[in-house]
DRENVEXLO-867022 format. One record per residue (C-alpha): residue in three letters; x, z, y; residue number from 1. Coordinates in steps of 0.001 Angstrom, whole numbers. Layout:
% residues N
lumgu ALA&u X&w Z&v Y&guro NUM
...
//
This chain:
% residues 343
lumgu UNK&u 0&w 0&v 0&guro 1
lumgu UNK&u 1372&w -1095&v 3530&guro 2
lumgu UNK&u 201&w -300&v 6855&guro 3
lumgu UNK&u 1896&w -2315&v 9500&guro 4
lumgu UNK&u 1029&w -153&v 12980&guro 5
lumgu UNK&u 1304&w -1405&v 16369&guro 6
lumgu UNK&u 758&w 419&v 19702&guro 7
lumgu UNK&u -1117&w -1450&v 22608&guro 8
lumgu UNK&u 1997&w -1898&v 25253&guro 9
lumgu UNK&u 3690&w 583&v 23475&guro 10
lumgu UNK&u 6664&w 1110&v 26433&guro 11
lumgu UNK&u 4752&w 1298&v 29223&guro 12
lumgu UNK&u 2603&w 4243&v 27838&guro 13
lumgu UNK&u 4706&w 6598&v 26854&guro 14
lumgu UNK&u 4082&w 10251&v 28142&guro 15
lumgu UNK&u 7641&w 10989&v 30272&guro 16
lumgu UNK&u 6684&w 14883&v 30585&guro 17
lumgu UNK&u 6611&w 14809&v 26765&guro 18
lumgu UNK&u 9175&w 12868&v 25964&guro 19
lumgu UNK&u 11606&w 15052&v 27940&guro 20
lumgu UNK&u 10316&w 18064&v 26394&guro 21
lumgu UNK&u 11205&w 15984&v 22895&guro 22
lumgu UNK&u 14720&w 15953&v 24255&guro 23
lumgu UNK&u 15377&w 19330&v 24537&guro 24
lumgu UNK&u 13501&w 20320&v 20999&guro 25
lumgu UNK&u 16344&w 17501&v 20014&guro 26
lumgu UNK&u 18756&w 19524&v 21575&guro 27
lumgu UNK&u 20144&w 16979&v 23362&guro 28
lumgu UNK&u 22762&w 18257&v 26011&guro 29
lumgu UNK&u 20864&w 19478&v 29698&guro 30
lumgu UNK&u 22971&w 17265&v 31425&guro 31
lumgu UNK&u 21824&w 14174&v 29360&guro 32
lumgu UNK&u 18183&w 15449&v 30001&guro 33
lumgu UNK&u 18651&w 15996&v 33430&guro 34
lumgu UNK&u 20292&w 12306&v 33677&guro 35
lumgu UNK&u 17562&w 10692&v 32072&guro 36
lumgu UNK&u 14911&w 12360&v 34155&guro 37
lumgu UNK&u 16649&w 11025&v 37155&guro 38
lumgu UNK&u 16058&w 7719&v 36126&guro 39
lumgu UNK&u 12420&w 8175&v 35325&guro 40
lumgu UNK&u 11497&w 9720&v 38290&guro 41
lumgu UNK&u 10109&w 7753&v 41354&guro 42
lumgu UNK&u 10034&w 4604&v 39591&guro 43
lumgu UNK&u 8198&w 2004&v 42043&guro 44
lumgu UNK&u 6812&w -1481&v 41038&guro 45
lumgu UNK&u 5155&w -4429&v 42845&guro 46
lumgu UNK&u 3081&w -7688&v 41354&guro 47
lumgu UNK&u 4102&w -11076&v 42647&guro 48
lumgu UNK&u 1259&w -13635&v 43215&guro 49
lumgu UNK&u 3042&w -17123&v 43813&guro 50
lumgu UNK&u 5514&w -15944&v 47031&guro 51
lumgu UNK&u 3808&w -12603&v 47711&guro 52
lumgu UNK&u 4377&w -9128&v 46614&guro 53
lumgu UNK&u 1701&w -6536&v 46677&guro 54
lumgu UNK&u 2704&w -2882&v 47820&guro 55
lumgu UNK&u 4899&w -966&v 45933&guro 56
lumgu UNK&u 3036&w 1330&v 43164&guro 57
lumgu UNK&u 4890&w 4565&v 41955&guro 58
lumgu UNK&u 4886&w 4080&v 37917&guro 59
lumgu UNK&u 4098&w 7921&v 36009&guro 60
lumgu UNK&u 4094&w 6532&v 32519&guro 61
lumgu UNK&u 6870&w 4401&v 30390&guro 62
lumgu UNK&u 10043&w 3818&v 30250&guro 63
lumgu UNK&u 11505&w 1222&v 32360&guro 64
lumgu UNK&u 11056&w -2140&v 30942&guro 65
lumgu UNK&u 14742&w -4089&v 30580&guro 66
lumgu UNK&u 16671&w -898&v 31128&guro 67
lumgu UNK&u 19638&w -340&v 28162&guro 68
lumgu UNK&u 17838&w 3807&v 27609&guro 69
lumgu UNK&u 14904&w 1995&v 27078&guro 70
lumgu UNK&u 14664&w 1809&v 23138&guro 71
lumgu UNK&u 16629&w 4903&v 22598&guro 72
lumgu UNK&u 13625&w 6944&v 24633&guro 73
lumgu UNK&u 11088&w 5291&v 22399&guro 74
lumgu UNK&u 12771&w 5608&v 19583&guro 75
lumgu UNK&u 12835&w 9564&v 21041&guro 76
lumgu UNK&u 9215&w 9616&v 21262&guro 77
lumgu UNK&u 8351&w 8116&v 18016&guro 78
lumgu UNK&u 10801&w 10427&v 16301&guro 79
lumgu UNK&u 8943&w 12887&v 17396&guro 80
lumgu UNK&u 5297&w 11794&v 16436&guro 81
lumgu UNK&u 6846&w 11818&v 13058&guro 82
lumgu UNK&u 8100&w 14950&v 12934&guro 83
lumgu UNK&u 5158&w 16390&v 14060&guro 84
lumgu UNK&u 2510&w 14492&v 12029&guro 85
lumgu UNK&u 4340&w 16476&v 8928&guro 86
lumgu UNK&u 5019&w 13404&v 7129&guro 87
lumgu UNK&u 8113&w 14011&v 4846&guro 88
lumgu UNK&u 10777&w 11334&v 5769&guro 89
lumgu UNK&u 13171&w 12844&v 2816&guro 90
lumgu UNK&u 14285&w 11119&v -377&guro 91
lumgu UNK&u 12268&w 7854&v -873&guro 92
lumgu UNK&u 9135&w 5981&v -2425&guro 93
lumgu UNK&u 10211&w 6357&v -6247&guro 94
lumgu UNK&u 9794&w 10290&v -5984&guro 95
lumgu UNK&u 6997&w 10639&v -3349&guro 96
lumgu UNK&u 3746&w 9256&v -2050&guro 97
lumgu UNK&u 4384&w 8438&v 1175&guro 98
lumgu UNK&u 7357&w 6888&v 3222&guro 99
lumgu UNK&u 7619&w 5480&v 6493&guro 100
lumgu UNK&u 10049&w 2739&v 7856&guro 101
lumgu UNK&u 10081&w 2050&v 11747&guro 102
lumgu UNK&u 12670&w 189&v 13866&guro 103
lumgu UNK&u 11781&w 822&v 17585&guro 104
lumgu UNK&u 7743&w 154&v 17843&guro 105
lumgu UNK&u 7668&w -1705&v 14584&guro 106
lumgu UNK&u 6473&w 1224&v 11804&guro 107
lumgu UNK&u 5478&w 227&v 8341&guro 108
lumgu UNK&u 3845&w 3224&v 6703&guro 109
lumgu UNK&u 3955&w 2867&v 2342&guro 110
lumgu UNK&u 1920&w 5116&v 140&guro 111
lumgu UNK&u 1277&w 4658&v -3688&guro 112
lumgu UNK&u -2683&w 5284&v -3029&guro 113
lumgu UNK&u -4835&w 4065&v -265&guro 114
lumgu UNK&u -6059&w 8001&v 150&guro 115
lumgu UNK&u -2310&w 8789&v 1055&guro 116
lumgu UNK&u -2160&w 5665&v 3484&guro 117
lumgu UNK&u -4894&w 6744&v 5618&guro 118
lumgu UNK&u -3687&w 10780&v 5606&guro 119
lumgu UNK&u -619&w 9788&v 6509&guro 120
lumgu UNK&u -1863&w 7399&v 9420&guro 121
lumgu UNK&u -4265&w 9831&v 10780&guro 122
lumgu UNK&u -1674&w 12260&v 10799&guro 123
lumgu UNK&u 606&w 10210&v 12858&guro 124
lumgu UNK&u -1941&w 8920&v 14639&guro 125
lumgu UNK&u -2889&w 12349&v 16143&guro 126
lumgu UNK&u 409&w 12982&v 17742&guro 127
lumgu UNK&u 906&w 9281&v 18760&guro 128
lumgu UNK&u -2503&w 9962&v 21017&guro 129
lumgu UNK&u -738&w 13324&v 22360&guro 130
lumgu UNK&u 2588&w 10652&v 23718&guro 131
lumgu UNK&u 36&w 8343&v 25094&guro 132
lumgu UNK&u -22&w 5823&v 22781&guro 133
lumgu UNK&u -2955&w 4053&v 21454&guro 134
lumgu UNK&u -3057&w 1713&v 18151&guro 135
lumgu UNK&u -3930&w -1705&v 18676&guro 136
lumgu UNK&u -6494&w -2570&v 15631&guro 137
lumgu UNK&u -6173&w -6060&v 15903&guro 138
lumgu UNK&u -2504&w -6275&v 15328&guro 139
lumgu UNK&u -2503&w -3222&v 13140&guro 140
lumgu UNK&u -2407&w -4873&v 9506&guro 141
lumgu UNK&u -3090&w -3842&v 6268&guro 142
lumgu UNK&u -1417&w -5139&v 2462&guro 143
lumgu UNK&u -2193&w -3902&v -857&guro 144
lumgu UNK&u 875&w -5305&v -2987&guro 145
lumgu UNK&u -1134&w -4617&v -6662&guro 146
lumgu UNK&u -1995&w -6763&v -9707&guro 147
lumgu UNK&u -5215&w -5612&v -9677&guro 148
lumgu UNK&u -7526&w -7865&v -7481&guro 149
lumgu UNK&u -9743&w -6957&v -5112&guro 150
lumgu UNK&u -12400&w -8573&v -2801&guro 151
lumgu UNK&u -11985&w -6044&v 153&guro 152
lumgu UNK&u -11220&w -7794&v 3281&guro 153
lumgu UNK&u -10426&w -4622&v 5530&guro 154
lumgu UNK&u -9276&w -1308&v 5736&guro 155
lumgu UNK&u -11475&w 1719&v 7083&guro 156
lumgu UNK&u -10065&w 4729&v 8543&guro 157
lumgu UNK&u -12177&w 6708&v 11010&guro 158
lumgu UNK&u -13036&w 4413&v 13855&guro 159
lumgu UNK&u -10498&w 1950&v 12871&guro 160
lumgu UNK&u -10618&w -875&v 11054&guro 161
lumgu UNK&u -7580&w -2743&v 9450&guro 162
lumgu UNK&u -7531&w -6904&v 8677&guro 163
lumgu UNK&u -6130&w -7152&v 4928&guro 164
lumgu UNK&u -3526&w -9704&v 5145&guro 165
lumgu UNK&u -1690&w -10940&v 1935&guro 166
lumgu UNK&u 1501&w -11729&v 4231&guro 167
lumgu UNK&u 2862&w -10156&v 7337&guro 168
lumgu UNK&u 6353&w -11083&v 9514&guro 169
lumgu UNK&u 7820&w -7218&v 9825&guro 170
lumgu UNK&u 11090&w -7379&v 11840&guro 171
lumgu UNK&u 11538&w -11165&v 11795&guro 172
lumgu UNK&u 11159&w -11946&v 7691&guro 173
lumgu UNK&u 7890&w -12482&v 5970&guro 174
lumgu UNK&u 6823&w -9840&v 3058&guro 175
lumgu UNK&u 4357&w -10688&v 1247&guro 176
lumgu UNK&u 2379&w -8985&v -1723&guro 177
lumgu UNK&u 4028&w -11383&v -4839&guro 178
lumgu UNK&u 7270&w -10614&v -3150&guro 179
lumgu UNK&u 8118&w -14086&v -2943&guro 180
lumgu UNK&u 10671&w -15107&v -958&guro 181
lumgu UNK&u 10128&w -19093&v -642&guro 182
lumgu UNK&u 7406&w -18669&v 2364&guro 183
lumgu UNK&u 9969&w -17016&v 4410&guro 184
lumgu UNK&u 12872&w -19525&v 3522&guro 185
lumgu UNK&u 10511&w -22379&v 4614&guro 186
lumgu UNK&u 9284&w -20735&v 7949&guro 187
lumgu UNK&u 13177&w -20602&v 8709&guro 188
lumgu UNK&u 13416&w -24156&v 8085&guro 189
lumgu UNK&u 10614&w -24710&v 10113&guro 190
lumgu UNK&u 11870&w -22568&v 13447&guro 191
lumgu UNK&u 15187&w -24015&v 12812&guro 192
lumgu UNK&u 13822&w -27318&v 12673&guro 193
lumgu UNK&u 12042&w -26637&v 16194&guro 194
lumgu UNK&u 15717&w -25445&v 17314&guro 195
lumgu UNK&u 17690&w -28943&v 16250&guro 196
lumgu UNK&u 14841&w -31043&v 17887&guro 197
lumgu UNK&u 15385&w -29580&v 20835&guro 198
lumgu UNK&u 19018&w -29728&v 20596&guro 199
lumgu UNK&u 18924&w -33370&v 19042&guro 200
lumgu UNK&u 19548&w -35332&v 22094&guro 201
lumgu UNK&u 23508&w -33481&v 22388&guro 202
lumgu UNK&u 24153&w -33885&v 18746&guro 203
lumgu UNK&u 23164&w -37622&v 19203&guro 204
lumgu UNK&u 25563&w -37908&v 21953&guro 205
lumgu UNK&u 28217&w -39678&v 22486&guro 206
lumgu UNK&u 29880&w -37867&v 24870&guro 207
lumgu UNK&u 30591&w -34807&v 22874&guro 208
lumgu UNK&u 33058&w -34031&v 20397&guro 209
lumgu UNK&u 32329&w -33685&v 16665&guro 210
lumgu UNK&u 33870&w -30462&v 16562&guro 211
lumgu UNK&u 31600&w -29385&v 19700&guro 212
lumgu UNK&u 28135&w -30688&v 17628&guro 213
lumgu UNK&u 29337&w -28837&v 14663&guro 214
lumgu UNK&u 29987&w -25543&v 16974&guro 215
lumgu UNK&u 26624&w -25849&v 18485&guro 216
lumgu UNK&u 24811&w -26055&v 15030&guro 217
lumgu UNK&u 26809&w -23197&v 13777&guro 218
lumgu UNK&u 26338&w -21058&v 16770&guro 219
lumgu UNK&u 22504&w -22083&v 17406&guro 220
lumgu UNK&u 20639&w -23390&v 14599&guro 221
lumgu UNK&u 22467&w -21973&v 11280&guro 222
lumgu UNK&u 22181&w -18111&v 12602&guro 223
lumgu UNK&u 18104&w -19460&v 12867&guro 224
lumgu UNK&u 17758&w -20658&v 9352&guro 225
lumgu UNK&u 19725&w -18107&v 7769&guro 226
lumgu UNK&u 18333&w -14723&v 9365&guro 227
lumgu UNK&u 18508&w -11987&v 7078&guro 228
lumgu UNK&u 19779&w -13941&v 4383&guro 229
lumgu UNK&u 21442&w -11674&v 2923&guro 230
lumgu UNK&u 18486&w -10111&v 1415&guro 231
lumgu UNK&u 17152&w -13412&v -303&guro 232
lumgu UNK&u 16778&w -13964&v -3425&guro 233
lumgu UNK&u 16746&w -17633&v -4118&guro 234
lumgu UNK&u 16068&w -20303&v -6685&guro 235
lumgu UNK&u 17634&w -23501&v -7323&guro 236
lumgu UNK&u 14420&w -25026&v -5209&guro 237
lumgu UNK&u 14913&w -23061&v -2923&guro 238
lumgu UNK&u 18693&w -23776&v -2534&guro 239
lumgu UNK&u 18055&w -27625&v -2833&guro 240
lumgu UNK&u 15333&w -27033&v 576&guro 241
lumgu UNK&u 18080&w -25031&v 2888&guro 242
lumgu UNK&u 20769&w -27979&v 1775&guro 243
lumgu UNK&u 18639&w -30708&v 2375&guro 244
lumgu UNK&u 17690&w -29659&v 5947&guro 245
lumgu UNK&u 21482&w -28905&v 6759&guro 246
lumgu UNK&u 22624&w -32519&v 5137&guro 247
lumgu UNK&u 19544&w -33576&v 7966&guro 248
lumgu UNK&u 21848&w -31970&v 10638&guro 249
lumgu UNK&u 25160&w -32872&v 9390&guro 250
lumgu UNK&u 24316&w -36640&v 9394&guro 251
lumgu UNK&u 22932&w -36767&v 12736&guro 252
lumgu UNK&u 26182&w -34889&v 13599&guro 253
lumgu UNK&u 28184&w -37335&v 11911&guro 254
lumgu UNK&u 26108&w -40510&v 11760&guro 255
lumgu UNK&u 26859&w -43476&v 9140&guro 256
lumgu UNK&u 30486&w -44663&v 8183&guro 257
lumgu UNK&u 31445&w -48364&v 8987&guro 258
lumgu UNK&u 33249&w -50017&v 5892&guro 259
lumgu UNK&u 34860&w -53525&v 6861&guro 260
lumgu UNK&u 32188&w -53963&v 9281&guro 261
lumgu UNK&u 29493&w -52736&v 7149&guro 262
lumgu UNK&u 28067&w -49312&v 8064&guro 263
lumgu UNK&u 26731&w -47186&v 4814&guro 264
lumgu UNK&u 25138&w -43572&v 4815&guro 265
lumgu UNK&u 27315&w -40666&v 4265&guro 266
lumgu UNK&u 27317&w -39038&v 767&guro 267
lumgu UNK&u 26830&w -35698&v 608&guro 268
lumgu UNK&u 30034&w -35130&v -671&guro 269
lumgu UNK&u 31740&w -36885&v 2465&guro 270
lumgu UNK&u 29459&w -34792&v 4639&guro 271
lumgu UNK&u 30551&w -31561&v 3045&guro 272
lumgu UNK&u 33891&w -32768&v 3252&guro 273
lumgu UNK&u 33309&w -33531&v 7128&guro 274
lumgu UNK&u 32065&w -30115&v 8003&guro 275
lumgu UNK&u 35547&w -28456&v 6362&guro 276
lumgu UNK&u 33536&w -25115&v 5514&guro 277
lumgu UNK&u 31176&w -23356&v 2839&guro 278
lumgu UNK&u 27752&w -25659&v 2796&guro 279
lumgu UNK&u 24929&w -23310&v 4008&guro 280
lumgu UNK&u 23824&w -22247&v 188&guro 281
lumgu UNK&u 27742&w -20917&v -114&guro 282
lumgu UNK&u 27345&w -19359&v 3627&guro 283
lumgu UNK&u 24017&w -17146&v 2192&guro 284
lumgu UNK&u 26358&w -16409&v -1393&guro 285
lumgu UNK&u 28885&w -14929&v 678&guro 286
lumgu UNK&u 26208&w -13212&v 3263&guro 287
lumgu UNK&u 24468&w -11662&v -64&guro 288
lumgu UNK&u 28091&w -10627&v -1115&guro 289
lumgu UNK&u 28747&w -9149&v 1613&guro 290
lumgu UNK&u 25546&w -7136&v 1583&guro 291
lumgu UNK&u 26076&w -5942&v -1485&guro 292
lumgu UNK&u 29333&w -4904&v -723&guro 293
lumgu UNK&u 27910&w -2432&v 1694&guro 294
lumgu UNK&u 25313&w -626&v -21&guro 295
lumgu UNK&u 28191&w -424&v -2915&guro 296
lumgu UNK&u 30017&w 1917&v -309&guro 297
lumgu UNK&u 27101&w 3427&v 1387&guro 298
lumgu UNK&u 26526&w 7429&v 972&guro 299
lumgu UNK&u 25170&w 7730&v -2205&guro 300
lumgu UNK&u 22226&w 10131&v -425&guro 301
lumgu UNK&u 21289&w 6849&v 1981&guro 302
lumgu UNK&u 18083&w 5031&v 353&guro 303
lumgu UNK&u 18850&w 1933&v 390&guro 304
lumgu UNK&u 22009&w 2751&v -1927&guro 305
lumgu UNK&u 19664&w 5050&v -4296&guro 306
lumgu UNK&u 16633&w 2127&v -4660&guro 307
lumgu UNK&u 19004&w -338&v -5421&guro 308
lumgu UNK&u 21320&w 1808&v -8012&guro 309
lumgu UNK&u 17625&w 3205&v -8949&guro 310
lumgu UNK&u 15480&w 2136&v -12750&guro 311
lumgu UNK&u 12283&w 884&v -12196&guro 312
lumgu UNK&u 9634&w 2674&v -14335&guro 313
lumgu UNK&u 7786&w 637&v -16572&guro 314
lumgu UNK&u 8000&w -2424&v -18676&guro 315
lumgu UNK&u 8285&w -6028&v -16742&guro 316
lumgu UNK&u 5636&w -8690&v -18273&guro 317
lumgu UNK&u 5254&w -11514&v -20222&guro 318
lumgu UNK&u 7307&w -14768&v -19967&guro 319
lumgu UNK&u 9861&w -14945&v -17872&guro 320
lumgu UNK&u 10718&w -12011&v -15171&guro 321
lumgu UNK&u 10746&w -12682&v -11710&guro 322
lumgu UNK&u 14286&w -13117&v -10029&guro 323
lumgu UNK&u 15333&w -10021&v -8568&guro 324
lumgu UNK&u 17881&w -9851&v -5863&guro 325
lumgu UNK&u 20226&w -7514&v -7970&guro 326
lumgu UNK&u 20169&w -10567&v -10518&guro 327
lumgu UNK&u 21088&w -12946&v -7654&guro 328
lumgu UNK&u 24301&w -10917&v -6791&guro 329
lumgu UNK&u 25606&w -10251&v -10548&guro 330
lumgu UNK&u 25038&w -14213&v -10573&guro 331
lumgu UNK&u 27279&w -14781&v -7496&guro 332
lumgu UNK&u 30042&w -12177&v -8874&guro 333
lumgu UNK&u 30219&w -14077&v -12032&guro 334
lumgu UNK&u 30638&w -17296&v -10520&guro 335
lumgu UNK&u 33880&w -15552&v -8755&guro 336
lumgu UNK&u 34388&w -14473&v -12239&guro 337
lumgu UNK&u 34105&w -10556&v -10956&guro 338
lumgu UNK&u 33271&w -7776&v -13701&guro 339
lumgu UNK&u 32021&w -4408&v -12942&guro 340
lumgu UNK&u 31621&w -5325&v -9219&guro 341
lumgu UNK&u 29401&w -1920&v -8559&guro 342
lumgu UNK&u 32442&w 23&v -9592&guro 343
//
């Protein structure tokens, strides 16, 4: 069960009052405090309409939009609506009902039974109202990730209710209830296909450099198509679609090859050859390596080192198993021809 919450203009409403008292229950230093009040206090703001500017109006509530304390004080505040809603933020979802992930005003709150979904939420809910901050139902979303079908269509808890959505883009990548991956490796073809259209008309050009064209897909359209790659897990098909779109880019990069006055298309082997670095498949091995490599030498008490050394409970079905990512990076160490890589 997955909650995805969102707050209606989430840092503009925070309660300052509350937030500072939140900073001293932190015990963060009085001259920090003091500091931080000084730049929430007698904050002014006007509205432009085409050349004009309306009198200034003194802002009570938010933190300052733009400024670099600006996530730090929400992520302040929503520590402590956590704390105080009494949800346990210990240990992890194999050993309890309820656990809550939440990366500046993005929360995702998991529970093994819808009755522990909605405790939890009302629970945070409660102290979110006390900080001034109000959930926004119609981008609030809810998943149930279950074999068992069901014909619901939303989720009711108190005066809210939740849209039932059987995908949902939390911090940039698309989760979805079959925990497939392919979705999300297609919409990043498809944003980074919006990316080198607009950039098309410089890669076509003449007047720059090879090396420049191949900088500017490196630096602007690869980092698109391979965000948070290092948590795929991929399939051959899916391998074949990511080098298929960068061949796309290479050989508008490099354009045909001219034979005793006969021009013929670029193999992919020449193209490869031509970009003198790991194709885009290698680029996400080495990402998922790398990955890998870190959790390895993570604390063992951090979770994402305990779920991924963790056993799953349970037999896996019929037929052939799903892919799992784990099987993805023993696949890529043997390749290298590396044994007992998590040792």
């Amino acid at each position: 069960q997955h909650l995805f919450v969102d707050f209606k203009t989430a840092y503009d409403s925070v309660n300052r009052k509350r937030l500072i008292e939140a900073m001293r229950e932190f015990n963060i230093p009085d001259k920090l405090v003091r500091l931080t009040t000084l730049t929430l206090c007698k904050t002014m703001q006007k509205v432009k309409i085409q050349n004009d500017f309306s009198e200034p109006m003194e802002v009570k509530n938010g933190v300052r939009q733009g400024d670099a304390l600006a996530c730090l004080l929400f992520n302040l505040a929503l520590e402590k609506i956590i704390r105080d809603s009494g949800i346990n933020t210990r240990g992890h979802i194999f050993h309890k009902s309820v656990q809550i992930f939440a990366f500046a005003d993005d929360i995702d709150i998991i529970a093994r039974t819808q009755s522990d979904l909605k405790q939890a939420f009302l629970s945070m809910e409660k102290e979110a109202e006390k900080m001034h901050l109000t959930i926004n139902q119609e981008k609030t979303k809810y998943m149930q990730c279950t074999k068992i079908t069901d014909s619901t269509t939303h989720l009711q808890i108190g005066e809210y209710k939740f849209e039932k959505v059987n995908s949902f883009v939390y911090l940039g990548s698309e989760v979805n209830v079959n925990g497939n991956i392919a979705p999300e490796i297609q919409r990043r073809i498809n944003s980074a296909s919006k990316c080198f259209y607009g950039l098309k008309k410089y890669l076509n050009s003449n007047l720059l450099k090879r090396d420049t064209k191949l900088l500017i897909y490196k630096c602007l359209i690869r980092p698109i198509l391979t965000y948070a790659s290092e948590t795929w897990t991929t399939t051959q098909k899916d391998e074949n679609s990511l080098g298929i779109f960068e061949r796309r880019i290479l050989r508008s990069i490099f354009g045909g090859k001219q034979v005793d006055g006969t021009w013929y298309r670029r193999s992919n082997s020449q193209l490869y050859r031509a970009l003198r670095e790991p194709e885009v498949v290698k680029y996400v091995k080495i990402q998922r390596i790398k990955w890998a490599g870190h959790i390895i030498r993570m604390n063992r008490e951090r979770s994402t080192n305990i779920i991924f050394l963790a056993q799953s409970i349970g037999s896996r079905p019929r037929g052939r198993p799903k892919l799992r990512w784990a099987d993805c990076v023993d696949r890529d160490f043997s390749v290298l021809k590396v044994l007992n890589w998590k040792t």
